[in-house]
C-alpha positions in Angstrom: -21.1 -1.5 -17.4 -24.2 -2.8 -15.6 -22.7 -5.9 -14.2 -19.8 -4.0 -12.9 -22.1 -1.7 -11.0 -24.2 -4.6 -9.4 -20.4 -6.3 -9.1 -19.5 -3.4 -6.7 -23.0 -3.0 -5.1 -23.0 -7.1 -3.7 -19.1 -6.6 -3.1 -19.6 -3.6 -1.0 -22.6 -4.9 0.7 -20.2 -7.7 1.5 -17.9 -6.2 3.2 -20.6 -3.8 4.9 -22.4 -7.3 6.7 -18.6 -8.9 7.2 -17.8 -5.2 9.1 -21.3 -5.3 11.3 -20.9 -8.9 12.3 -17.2 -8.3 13.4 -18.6 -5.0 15.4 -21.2 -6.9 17.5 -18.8 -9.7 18.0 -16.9 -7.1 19.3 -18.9 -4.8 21.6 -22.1 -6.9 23.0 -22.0 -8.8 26.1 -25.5 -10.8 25.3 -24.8 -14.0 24.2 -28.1 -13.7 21.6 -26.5 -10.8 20.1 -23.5 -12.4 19.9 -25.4 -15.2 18.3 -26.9 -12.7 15.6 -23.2 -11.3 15.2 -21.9 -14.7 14.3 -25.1 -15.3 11.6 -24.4 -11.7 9.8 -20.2 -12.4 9.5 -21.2 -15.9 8.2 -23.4 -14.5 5.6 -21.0 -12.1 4.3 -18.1 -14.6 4.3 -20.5 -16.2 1.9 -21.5 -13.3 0.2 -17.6 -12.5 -0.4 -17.8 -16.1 -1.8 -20.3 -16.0 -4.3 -18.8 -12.5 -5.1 -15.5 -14.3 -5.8 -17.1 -17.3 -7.5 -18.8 -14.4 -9.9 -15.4 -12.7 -10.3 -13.2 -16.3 -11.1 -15.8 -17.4 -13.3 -15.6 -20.6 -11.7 -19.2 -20.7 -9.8 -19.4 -24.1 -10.1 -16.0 -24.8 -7.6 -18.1 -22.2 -5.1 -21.6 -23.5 -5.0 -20.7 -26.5 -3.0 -18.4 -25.0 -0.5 -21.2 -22.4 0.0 -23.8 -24.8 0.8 -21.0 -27.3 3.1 -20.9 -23.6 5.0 -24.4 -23.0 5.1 -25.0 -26.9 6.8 -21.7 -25.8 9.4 -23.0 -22.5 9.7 -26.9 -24.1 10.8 -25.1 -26.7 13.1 -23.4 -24.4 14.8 -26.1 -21.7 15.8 -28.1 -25.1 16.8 -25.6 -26.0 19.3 -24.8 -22.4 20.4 -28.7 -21.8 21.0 -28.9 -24.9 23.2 -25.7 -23.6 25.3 -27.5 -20.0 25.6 -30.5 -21.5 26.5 -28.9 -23.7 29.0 -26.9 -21.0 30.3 -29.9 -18.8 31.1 -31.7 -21.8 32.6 -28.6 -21.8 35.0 -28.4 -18.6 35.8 -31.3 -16.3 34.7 -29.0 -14.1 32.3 -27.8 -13.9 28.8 -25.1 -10.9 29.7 -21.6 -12.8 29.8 -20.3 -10.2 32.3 -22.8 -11.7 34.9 -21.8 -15.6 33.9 -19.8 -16.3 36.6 -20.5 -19.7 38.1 -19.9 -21.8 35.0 -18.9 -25.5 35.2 -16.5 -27.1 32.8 
């Protein structure tokens, strides 16, 4: 009975950070929240993983495509900072509505 409980508690919690990161992907226009929003639906993607890995049984198939998604998931914040830091070098803002002389 326990285990069910906590089962539902991490599941819903989930699905909770999954839900908040999609919202701020959604509704900022500062690329560091944007950043953040991308960090918090990451780590309920792998929250919903190890909830799923609990659920199968089969943990140890999960534990290394959690951690392959942890080394993407810090590879691409590290390159994402570096473009919003070169962005606001450019042009003096982190609001994407005022980015307007980008270069490709």
């Amino acid at each position: 009975m326990e285990s069910t409980s906590i089962f539902w508690g991490v599941l819903s919690f989930a699905v909770l950070l999954f839900i908040t990161g999609i919202y701020v992907l959604l509704v900022t226009r500062n690329l560091l929240r944007i950043l953040i929003g991308v960090e918090i639906l990451a780590k309920g993607v792998t929250l919903l993983l190890v909830t799923a890995g609990y659920l199968t049984g089969r943990t140890n198939v999960i534990q290394p495509i959690i951690i392959t998604m942890i080394v993407v998931e810090a590879v691409i914040i590290a390159v994402a900072a570096g473009i919003v830091i070169a962005a606001y070098r450019e042009n003096g803002t982190i609001n994407t509505s005022e980015l307007c002389n980008l270069k490709g």
